[in-house]
N, C-alpha and C positions, 0 to 999 in steps of 0.2 A: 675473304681469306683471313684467318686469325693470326696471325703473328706471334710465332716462336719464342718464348721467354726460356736463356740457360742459365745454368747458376755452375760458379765455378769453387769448388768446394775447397779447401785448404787454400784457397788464396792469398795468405800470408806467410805461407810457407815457399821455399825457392823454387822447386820447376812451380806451384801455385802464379805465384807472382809474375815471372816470366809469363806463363800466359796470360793473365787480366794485361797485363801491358801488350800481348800482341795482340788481343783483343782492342783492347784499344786503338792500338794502329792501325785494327783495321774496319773500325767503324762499328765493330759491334755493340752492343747494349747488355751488356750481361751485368749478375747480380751474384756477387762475391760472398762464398759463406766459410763459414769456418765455428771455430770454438773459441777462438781468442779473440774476444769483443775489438778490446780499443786496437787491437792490431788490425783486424780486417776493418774496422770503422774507416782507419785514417789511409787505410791504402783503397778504400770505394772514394773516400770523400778528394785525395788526389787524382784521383782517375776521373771521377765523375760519375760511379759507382754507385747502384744502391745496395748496403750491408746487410746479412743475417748472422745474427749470431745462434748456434746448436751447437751439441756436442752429438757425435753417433752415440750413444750409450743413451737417448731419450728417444723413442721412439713415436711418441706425440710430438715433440719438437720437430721432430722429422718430416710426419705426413703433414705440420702446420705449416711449415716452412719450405715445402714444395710441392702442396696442393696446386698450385697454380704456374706449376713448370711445362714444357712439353716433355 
């Protein structure tokens, strides 16, 4: 069975953040993305997070950075 990878996109933003933290509480592993680097950096790197930094307006950044999602 392969195991689900999600990414939580605006993550540094308020409802964003609220979820990576209930995330958190509840065990999940999820992967924090957004456009504003050191913002999403330092709230994967509190949580225990791995960060992507994209903007929507690059569409190669896009399918690079969630090629490997379900």
């Amino acid at each position: 069975m392969v195991k689900k990878k999600w990414m939580i996109y605006g993550a540094n933003g308020y409802t964003g953040e609220l979820i990576a933290r209930q995330a958190k509480e509840l065990g999940m592993d999820v992967i924090l993305g957004g456009r504003n680097g050191p913002a999403v950096e330092k709230l994967a790197r509190e949580l225990g997070f791995s960060p992507r930094n994209f903007g929507l307006d690059d569409a190669m950044g896009i399918d690079d950075n969630i090629k490997d999602l379900a």
